[in-house]
N, CA, C and O atoms as a Tripos MOL2 file, in Angstrom:
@<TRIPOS>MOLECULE
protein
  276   275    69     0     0
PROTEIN
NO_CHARGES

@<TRIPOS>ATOM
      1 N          38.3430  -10.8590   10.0890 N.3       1 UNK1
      2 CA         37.1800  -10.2670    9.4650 C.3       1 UNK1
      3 C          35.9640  -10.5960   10.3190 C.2       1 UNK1
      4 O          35.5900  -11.7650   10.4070 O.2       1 UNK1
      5 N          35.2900   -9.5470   10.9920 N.am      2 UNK2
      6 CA         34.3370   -9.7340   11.7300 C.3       2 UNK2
      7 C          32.6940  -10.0040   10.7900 C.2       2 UNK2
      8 O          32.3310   -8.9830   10.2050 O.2       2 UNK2
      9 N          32.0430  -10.8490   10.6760 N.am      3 UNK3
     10 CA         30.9510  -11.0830   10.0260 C.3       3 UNK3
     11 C          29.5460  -11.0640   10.5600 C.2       3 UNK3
     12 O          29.3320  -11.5030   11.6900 O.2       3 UNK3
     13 N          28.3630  -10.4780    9.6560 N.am      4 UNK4
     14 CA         27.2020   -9.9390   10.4340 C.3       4 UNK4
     15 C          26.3320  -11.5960   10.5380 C.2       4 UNK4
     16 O          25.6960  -11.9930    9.5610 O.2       4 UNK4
     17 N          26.4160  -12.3860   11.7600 N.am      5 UNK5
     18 CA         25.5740  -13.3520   11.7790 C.3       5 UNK5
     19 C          24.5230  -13.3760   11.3140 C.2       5 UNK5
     20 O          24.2000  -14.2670   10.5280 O.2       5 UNK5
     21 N          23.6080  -12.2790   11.7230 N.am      6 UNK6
     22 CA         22.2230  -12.4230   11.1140 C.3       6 UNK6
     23 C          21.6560  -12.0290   10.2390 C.2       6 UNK6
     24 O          20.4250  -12.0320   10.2490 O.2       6 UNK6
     25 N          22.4690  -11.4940    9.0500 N.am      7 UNK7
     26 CA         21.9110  -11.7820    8.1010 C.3       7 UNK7
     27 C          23.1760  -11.5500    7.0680 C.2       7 UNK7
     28 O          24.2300  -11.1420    7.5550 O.2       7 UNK7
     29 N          23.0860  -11.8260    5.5220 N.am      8 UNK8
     30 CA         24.6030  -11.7800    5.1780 C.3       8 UNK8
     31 C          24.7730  -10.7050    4.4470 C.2       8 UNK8
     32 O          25.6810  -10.6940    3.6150 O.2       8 UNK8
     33 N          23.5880   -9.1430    4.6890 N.am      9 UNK9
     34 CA         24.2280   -8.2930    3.8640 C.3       9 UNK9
     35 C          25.3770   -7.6350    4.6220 C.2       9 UNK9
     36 O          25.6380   -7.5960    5.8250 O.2       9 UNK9
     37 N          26.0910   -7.0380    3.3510 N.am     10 UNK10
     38 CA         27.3800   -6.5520    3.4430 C.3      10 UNK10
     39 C          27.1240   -4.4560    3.3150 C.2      10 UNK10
     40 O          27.5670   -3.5150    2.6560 O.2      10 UNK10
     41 N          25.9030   -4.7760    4.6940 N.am     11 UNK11
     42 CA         25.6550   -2.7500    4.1830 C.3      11 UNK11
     43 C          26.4940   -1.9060    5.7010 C.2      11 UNK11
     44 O          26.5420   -0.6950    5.9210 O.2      11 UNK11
     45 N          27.0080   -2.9160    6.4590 N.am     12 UNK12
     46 CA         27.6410   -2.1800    7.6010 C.3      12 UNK12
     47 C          29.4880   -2.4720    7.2660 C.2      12 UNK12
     48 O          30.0190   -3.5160    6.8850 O.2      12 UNK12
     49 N          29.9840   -1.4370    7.5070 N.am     13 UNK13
     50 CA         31.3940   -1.3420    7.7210 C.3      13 UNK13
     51 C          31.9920   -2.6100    8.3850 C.2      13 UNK13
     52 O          31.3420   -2.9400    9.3770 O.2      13 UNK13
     53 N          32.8380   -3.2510    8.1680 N.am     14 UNK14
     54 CA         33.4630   -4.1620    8.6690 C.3      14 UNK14
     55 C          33.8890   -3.8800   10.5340 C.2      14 UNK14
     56 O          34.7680   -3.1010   10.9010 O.2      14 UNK14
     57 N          33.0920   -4.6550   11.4000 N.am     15 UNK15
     58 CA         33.5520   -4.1930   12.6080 C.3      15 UNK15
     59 C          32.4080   -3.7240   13.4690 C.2      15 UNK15
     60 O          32.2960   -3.8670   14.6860 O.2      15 UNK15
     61 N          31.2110   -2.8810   12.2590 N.am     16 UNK16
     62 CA         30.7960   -2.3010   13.1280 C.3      16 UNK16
     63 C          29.3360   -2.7860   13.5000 C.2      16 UNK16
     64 O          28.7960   -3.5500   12.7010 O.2      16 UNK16
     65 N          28.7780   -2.4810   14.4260 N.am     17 UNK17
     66 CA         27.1610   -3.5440   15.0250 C.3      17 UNK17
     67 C          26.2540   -2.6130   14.4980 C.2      17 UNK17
     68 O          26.5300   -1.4350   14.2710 O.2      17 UNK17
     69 N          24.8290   -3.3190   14.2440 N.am     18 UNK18
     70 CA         23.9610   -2.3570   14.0470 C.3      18 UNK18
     71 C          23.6030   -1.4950   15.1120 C.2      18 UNK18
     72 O          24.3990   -1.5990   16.0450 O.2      18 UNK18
     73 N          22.8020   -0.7810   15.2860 N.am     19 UNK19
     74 CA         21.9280   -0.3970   16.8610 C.3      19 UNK19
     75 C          20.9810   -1.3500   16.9240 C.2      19 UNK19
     76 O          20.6130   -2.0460   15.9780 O.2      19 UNK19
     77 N          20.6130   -1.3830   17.9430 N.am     20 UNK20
     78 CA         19.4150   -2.4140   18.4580 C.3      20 UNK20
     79 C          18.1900   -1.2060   18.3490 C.2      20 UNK20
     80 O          18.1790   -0.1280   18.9420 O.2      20 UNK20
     81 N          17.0450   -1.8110   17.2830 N.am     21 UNK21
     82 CA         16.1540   -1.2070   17.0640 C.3      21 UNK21
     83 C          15.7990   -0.2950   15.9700 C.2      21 UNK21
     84 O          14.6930    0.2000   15.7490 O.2      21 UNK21
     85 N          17.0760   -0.1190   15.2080 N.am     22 UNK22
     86 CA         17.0130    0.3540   13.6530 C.3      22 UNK22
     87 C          17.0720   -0.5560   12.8140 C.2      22 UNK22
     88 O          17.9940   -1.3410   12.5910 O.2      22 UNK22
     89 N          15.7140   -0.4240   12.1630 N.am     23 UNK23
     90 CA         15.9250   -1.3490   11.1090 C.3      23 UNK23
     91 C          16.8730   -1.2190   10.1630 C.2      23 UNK23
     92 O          17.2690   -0.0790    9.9200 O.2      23 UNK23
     93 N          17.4440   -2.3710    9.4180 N.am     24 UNK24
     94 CA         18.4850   -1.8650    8.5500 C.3      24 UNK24
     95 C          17.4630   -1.5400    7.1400 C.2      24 UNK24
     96 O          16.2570   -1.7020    6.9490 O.2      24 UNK24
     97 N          18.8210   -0.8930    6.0980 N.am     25 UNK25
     98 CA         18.2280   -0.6440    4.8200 C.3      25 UNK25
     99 C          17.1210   -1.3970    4.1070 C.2      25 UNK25
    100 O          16.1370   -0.8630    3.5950 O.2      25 UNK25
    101 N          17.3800   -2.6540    4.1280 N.am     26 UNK26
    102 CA         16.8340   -3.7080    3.6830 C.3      26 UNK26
    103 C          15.7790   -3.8270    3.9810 C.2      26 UNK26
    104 O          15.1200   -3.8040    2.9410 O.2      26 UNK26
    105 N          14.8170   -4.0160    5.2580 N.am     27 UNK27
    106 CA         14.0720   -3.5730    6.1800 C.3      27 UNK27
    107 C          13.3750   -2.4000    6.0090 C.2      27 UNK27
    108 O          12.2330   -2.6350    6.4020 O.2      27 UNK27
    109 N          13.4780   -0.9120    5.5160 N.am     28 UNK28
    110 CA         13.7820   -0.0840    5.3750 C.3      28 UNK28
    111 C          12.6020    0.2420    4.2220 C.2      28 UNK28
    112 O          11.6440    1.0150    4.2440 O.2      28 UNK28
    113 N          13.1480   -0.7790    3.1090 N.am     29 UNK29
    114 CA         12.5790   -0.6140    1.9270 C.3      29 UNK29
    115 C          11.5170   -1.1350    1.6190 C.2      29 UNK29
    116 O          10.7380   -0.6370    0.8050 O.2      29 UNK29
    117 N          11.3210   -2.2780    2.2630 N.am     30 UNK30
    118 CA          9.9500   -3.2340    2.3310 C.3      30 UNK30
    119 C           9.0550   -2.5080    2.6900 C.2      30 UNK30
    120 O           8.1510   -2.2060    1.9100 O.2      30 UNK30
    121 N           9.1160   -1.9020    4.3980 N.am     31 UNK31
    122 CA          8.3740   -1.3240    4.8980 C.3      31 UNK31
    123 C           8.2370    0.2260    3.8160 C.2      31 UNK31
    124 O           7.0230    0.3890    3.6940 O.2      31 UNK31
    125 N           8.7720    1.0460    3.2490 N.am     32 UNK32
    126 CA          7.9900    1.8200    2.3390 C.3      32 UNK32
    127 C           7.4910    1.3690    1.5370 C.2      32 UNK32
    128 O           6.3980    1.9200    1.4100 O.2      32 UNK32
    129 N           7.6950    0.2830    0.5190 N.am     33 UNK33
    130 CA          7.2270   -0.8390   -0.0530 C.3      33 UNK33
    131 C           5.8710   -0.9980   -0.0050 C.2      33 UNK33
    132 O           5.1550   -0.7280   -0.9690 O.2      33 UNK33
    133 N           5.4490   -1.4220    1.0550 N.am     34 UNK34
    134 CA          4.1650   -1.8800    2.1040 C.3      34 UNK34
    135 C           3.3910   -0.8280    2.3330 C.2      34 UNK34
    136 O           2.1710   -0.9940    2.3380 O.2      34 UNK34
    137 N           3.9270    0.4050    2.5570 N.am     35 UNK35
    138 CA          3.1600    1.5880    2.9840 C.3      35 UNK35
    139 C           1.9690    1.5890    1.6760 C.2      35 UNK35
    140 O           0.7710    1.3340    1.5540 O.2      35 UNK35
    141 N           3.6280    2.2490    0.4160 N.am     36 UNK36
    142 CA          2.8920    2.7580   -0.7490 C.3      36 UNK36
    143 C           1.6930    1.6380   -1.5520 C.2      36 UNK36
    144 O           0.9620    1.8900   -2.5100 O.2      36 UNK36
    145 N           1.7990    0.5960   -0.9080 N.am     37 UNK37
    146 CA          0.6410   -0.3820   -1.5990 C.3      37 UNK37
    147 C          -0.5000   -0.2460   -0.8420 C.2      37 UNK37
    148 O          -1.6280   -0.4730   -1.2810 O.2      37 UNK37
    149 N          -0.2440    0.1280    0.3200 N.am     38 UNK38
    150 CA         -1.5450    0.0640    1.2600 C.3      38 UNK38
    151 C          -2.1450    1.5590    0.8630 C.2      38 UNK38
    152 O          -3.3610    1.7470    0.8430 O.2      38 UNK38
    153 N          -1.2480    2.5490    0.5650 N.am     39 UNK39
    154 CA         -1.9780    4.2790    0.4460 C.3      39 UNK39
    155 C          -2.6390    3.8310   -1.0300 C.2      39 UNK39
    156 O          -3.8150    4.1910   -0.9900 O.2      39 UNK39
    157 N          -2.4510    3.4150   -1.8670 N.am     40 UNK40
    158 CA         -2.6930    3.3170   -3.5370 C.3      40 UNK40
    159 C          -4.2350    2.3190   -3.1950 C.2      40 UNK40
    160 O          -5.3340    2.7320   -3.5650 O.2      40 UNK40
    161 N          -4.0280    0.7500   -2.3110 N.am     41 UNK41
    162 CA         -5.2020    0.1350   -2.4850 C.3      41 UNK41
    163 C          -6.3340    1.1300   -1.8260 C.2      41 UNK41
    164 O          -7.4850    1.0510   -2.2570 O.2      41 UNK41
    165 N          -5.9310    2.3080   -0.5140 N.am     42 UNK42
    166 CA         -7.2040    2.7860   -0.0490 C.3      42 UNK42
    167 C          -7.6600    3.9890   -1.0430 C.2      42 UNK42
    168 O          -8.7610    4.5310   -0.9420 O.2      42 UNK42
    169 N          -6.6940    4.3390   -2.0040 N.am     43 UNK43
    170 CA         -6.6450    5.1590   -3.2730 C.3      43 UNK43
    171 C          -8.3730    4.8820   -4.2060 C.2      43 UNK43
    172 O          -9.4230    5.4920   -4.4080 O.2      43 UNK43
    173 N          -7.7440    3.5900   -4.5200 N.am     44 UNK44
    174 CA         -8.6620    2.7650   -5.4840 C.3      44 UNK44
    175 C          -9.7790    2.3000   -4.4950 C.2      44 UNK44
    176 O         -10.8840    2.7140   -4.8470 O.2      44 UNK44
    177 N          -9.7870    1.7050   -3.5860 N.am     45 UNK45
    178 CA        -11.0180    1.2210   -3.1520 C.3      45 UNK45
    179 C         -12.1800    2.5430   -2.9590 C.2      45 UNK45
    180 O         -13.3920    2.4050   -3.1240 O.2      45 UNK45
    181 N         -11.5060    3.8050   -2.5810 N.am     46 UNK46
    182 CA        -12.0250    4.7190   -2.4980 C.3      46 UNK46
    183 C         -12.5870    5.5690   -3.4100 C.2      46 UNK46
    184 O         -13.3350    6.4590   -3.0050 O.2      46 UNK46
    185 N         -12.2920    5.4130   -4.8530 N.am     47 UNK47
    186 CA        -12.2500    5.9040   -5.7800 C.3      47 UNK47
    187 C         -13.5630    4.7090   -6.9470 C.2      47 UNK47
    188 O         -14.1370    4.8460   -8.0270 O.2      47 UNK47
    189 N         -13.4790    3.6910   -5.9270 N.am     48 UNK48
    190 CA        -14.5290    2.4840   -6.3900 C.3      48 UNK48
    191 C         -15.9350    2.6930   -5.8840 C.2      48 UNK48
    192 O         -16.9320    2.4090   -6.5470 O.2      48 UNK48
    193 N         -15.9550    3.2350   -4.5980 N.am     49 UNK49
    194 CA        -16.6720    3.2870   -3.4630 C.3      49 UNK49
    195 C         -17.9890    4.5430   -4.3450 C.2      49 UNK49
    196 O         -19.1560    4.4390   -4.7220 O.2      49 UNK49
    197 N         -16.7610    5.8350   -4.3400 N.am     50 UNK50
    198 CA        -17.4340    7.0000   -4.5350 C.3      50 UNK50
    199 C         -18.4410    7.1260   -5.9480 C.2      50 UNK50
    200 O         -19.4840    7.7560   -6.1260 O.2      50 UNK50
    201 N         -17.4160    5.9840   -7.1110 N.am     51 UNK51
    202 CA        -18.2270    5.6470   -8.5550 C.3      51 UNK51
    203 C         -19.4010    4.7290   -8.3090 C.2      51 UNK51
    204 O         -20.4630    4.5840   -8.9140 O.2      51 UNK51
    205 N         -18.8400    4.0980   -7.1350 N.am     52 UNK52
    206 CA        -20.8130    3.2400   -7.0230 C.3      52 UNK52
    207 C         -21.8060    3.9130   -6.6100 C.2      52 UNK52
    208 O         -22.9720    3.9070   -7.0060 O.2      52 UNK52
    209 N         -21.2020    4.6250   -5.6180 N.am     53 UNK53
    210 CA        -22.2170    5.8910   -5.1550 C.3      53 UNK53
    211 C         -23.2140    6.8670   -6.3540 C.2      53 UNK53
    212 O         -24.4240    6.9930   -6.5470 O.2      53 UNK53
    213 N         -21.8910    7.4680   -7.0260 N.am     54 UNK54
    214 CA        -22.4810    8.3770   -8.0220 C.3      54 UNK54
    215 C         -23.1970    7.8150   -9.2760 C.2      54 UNK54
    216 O         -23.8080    8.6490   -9.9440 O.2      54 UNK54
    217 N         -23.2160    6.4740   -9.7150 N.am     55 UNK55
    218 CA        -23.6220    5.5330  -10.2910 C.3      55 UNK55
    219 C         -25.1450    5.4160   -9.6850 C.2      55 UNK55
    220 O         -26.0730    5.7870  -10.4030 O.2      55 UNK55
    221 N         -25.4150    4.8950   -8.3480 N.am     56 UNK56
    222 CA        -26.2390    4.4530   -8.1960 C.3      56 UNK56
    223 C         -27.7790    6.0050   -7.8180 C.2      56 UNK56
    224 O         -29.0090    5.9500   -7.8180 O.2      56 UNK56
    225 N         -26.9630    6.9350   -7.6100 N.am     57 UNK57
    226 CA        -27.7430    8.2010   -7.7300 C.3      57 UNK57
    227 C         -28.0700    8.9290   -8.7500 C.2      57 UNK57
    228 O         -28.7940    9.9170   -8.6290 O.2      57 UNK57
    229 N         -27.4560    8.4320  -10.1650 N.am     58 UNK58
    230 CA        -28.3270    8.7270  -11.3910 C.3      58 UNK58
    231 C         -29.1300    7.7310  -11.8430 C.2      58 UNK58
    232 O         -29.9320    7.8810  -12.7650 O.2      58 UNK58
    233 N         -28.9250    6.5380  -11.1350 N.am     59 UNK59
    234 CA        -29.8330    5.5780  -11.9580 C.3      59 UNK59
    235 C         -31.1800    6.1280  -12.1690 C.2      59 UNK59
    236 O         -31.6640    6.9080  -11.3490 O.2      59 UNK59
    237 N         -31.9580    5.6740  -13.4790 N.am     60 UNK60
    238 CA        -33.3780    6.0650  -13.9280 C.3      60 UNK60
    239 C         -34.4000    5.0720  -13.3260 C.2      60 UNK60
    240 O         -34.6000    3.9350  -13.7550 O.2      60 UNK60
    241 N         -35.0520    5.6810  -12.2230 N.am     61 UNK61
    242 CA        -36.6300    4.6150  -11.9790 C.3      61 UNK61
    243 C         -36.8330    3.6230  -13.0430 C.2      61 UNK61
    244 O         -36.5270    3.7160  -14.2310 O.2      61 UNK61
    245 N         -37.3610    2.7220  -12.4590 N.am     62 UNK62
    246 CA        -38.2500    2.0520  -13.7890 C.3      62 UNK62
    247 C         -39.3350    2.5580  -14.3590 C.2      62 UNK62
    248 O         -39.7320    2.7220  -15.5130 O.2      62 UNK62
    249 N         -39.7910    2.8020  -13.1060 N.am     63 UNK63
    250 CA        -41.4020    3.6520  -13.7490 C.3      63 UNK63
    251 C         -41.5820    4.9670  -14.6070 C.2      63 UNK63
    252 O         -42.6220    5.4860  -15.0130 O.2      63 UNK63
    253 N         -40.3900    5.3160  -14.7500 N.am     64 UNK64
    254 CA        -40.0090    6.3100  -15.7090 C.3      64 UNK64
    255 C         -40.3500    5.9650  -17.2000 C.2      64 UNK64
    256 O         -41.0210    6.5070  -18.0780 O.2      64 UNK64
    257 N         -39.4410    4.5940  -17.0820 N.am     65 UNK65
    258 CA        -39.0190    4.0570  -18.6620 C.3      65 UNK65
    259 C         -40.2440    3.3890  -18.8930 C.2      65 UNK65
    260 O         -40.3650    3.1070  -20.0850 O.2      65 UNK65
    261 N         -41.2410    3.0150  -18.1580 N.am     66 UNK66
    262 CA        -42.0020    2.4640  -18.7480 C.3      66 UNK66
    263 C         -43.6220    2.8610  -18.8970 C.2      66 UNK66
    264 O         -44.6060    2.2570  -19.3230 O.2      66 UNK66
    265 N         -43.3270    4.5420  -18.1720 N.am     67 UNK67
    266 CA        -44.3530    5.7370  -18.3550 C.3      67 UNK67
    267 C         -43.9200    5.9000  -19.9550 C.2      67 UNK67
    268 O         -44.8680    5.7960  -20.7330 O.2      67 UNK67
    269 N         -42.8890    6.0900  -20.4240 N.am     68 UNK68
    270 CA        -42.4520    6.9020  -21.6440 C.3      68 UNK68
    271 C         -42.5240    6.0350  -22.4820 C.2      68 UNK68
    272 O         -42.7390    6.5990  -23.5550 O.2      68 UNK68
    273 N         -42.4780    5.1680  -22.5880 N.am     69 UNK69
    274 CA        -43.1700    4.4060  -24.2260 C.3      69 UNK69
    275 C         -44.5480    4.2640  -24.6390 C.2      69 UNK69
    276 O         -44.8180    3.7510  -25.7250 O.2      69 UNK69
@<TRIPOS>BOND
     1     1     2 1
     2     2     3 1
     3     3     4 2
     4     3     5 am
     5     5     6 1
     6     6     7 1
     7     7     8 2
     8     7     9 am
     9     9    10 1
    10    10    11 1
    11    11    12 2
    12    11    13 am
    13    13    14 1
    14    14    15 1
    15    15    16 2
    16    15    17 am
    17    17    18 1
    18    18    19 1
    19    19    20 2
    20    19    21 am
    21    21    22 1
    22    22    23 1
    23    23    24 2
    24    23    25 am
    25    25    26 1
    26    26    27 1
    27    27    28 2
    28    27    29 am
    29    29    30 1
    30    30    31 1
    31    31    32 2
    32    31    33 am
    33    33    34 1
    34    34    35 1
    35    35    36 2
    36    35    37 am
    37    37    38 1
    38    38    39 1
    39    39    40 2
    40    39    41 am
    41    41    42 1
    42    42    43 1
    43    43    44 2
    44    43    45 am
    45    45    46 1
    46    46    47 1
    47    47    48 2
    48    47    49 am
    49    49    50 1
    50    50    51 1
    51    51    52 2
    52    51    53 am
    53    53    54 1
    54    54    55 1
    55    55    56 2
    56    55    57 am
    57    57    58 1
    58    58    59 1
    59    59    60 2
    60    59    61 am
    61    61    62 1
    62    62    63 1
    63    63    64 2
    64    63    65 am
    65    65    66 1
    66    66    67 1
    67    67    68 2
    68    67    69 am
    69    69    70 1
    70    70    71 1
    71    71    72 2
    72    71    73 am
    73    73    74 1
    74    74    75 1
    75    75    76 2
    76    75    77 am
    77    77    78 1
    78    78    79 1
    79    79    80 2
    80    79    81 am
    81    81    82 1
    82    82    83 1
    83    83    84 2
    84    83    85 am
    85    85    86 1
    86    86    87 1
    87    87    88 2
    88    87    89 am
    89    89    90 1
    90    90    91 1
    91    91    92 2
    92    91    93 am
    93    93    94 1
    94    94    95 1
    95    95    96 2
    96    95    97 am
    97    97    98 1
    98    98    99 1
    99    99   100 2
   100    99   101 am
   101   101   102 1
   102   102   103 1
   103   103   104 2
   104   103   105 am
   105   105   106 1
   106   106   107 1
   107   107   108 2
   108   107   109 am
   109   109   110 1
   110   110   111 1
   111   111   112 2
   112   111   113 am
   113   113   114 1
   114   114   115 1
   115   115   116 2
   116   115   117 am
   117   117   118 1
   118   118   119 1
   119   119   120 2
   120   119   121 am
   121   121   122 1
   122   122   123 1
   123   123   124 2
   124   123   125 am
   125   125   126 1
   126   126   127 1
   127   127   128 2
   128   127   129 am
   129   129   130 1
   130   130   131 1
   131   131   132 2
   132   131   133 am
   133   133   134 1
   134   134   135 1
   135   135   136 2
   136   135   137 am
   137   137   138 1
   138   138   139 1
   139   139   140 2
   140   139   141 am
   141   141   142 1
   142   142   143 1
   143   143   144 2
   144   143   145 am
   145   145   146 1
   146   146   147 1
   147   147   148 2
   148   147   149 am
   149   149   150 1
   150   150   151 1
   151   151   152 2
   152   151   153 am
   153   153   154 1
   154   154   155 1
   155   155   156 2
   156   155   157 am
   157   157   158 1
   158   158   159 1
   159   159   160 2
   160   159   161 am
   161   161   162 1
   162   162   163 1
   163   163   164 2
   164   163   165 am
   165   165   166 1
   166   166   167 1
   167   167   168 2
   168   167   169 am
   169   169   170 1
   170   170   171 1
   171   171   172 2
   172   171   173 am
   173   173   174 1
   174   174   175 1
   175   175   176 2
   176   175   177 am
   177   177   178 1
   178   178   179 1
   179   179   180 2
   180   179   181 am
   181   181   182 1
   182   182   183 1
   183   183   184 2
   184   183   185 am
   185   185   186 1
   186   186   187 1
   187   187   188 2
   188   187   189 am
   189   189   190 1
   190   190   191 1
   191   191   192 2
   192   191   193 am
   193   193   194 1
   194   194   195 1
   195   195   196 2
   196   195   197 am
   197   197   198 1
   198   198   199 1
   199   199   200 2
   200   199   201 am
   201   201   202 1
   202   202   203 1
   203   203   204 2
   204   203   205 am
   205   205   206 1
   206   206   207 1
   207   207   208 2
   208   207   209 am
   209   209   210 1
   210   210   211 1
   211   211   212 2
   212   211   213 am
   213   213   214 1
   214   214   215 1
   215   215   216 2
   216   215   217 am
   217   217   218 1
   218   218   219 1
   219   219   220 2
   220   219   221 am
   221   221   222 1
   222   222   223 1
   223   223   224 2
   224   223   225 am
   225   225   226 1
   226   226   227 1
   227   227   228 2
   228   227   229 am
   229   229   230 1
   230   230   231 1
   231   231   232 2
   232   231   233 am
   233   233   234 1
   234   234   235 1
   235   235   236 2
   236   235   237 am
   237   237   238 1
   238   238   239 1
   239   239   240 2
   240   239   241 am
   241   241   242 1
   242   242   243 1
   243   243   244 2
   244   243   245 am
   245   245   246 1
   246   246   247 1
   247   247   248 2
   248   247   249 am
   249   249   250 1
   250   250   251 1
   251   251   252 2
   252   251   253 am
   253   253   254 1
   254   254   255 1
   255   255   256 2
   256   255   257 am
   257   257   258 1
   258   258   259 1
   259   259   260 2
   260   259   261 am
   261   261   262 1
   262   262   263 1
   263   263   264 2
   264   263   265 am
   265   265   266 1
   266   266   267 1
   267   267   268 2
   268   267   269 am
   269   269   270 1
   270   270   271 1
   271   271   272 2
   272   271   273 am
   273   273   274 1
   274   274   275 1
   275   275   276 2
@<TRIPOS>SUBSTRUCTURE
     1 UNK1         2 RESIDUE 1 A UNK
     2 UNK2         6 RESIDUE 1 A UNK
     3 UNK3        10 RESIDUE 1 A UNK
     4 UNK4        14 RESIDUE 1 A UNK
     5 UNK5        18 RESIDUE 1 A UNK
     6 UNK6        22 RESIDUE 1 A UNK
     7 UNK7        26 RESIDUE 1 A UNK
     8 UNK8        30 RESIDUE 1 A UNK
     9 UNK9        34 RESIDUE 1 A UNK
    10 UNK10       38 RESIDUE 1 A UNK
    11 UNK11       42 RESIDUE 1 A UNK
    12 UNK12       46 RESIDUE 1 A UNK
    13 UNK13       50 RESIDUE 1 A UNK
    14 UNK14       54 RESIDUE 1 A UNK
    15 UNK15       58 RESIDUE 1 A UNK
    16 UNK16       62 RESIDUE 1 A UNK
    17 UNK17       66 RESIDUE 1 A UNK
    18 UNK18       70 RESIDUE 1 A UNK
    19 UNK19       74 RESIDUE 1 A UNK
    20 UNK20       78 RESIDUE 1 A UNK
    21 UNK21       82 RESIDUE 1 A UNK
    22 UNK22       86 RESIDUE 1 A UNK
    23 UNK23       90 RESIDUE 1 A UNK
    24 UNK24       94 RESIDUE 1 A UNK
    25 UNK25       98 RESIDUE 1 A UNK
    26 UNK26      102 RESIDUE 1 A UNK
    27 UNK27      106 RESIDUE 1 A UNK
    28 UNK28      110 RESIDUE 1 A UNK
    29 UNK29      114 RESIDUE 1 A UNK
    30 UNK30      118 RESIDUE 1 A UNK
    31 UNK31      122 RESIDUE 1 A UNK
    32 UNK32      126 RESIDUE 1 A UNK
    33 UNK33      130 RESIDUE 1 A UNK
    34 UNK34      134 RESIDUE 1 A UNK
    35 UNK35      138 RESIDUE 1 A UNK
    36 UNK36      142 RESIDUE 1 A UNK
    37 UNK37      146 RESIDUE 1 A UNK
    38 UNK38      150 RESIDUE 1 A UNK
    39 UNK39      154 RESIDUE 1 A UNK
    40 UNK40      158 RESIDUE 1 A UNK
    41 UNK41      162 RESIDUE 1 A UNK
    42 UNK42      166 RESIDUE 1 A UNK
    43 UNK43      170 RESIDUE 1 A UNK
    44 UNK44      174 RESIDUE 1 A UNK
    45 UNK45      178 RESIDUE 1 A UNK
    46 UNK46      182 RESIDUE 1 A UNK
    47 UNK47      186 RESIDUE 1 A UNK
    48 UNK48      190 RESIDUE 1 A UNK
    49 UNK49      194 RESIDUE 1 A UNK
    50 UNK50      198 RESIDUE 1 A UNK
    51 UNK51      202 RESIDUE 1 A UNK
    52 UNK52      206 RESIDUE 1 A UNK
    53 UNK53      210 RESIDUE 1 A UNK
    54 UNK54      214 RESIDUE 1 A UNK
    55 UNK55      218 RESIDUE 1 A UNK
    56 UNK56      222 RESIDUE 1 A UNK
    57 UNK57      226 RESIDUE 1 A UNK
    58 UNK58      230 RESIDUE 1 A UNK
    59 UNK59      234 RESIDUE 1 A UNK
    60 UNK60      238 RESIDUE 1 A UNK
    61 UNK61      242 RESIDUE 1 A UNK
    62 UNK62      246 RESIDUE 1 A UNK
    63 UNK63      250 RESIDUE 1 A UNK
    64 UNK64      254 RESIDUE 1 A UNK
    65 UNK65      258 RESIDUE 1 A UNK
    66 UNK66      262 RESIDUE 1 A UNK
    67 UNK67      266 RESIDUE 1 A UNK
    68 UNK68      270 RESIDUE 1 A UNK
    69 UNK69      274 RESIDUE 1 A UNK
């Protein structure tokens, strides 16, 4: 029984080597993993960004509020 030294999953056929330079499955999944957290945080930071913006362009003068009383 030929066994994968470096690491102990059991996702290749008995016998056979990986390629050099494909990540395996495992590998595989992290890295989409990683993607979809990084597309979602520039999601939200962006979506934070644009509400401070539009926030800070309705704000009311002061001298408004304190013409009107």
């Amino acid at each position: 029984m030929i066994q994968n030294d470096m690491n102990d999953e059991k996702l290749l056929p008995p016998g056979e080597m990986p390629l050099p330079g494909v990540p395996s499955p495992k590998a595989q999944s992290w890295g989409a993993m990683i993607s979809i957290i990084v597309i979602v945080l520039m999601i939200v930071i962006g979506a934070f960004y644009s509400w401070g913006k539009r926030v800070s362009e309705t704000n009311i003068p002061a001298d408004a509020l304190i013409t009107s009383q």
